[in-house]
ZASEZA-274712 format. One record per residue (C-alpha): x, y, z; residue in one letter. Coordinates in steps of 0.02 Angstrom, whole numbers, plus 50000, padded with zeros to 5 digits. Layout:
REM ZASEZA-274712
      c1      c2      c3   residu
       X       Y       Z        A
...
//
This chain:
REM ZASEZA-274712
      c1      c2      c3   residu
   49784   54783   47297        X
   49901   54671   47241        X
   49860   54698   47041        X
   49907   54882   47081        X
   50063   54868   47162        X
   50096   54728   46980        X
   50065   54861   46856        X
   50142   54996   46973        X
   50311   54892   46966        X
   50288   54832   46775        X
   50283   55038   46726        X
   50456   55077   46837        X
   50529   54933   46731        X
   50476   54961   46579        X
   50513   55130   46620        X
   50678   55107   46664        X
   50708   54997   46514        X
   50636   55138   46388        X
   50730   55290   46455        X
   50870   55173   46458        X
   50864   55110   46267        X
   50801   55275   46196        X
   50920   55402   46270        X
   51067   55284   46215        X
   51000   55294   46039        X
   50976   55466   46030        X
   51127   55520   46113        X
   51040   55621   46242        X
   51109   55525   46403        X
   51128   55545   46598        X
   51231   55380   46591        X
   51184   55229   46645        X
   51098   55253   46819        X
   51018   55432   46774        X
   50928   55352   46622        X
   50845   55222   46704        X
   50799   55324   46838        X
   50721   55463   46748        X
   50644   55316   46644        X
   50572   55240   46796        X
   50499   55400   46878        X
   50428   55451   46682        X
   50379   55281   46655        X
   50281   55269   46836        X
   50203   55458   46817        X
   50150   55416   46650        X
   50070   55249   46678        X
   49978   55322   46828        X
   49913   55444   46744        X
   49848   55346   46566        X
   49774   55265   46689        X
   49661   55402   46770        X
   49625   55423   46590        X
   49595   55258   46511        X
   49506   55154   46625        X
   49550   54985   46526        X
   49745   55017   46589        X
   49714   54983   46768        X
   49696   54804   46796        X
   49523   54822   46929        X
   49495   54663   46987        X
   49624   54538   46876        X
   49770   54553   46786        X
   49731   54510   46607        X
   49840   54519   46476        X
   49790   54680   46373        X
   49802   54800   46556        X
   49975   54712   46587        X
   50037   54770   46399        X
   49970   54917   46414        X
   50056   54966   46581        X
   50214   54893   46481        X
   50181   54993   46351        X
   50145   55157   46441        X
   50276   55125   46541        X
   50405   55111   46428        X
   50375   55244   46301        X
   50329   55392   46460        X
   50499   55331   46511        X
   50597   55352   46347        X
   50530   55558   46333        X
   50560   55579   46516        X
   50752   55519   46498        X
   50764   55610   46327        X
   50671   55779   46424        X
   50790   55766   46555        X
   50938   55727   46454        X
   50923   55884   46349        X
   50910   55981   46486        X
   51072   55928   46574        X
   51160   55923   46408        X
   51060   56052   46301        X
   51116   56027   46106        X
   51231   56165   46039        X
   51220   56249   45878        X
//
């Protein structure tokens, strides 16, 4: 239980971090507190469900080092297009 609730927090991190980073680089932003929200709700959505896919991502009985960089991993990059989603669709680019 306790390995679940590990990666479960590592993805909302990493999530946070990654919507965070990547909407401030690409100029899509909700400032500060919308990015790393929509990067923590992309990051945990997206983690939970590479992990319904990929079997190797959720850390069953330990918490060894390839599951917890892969829930970093997942995390953070499903967090970055979530932020960058949601930015373009408050702030839609004009031609």
């Amino acid at each position: 239980m306790s390995a679940i609730i590990i990666s479960l927090a590592l993805q909302l991190v990493s999530g946070a971090v990654g919507g965070f980073v990547f909407a401030k680089l690409t100029g899509f932003t909700l400032g500060r507190i919308g990015d790393a929200v929509s990067g923590a709700i992309g990051g945990a959505i997206g983690g939970q469900l590479l992990q319904g896919l990929i079997p190797a991502l959720a850390s069953g009985g330990g918490l060894d080092f390839g599951s917890l960089l892969g829930n970093l991993a997942v995390g953070g990059v499903s967090g970055a297009i979530l932020a960058v989603i949601a930015g373009l669709l408050v702030n839609p680019i004009e031609y």
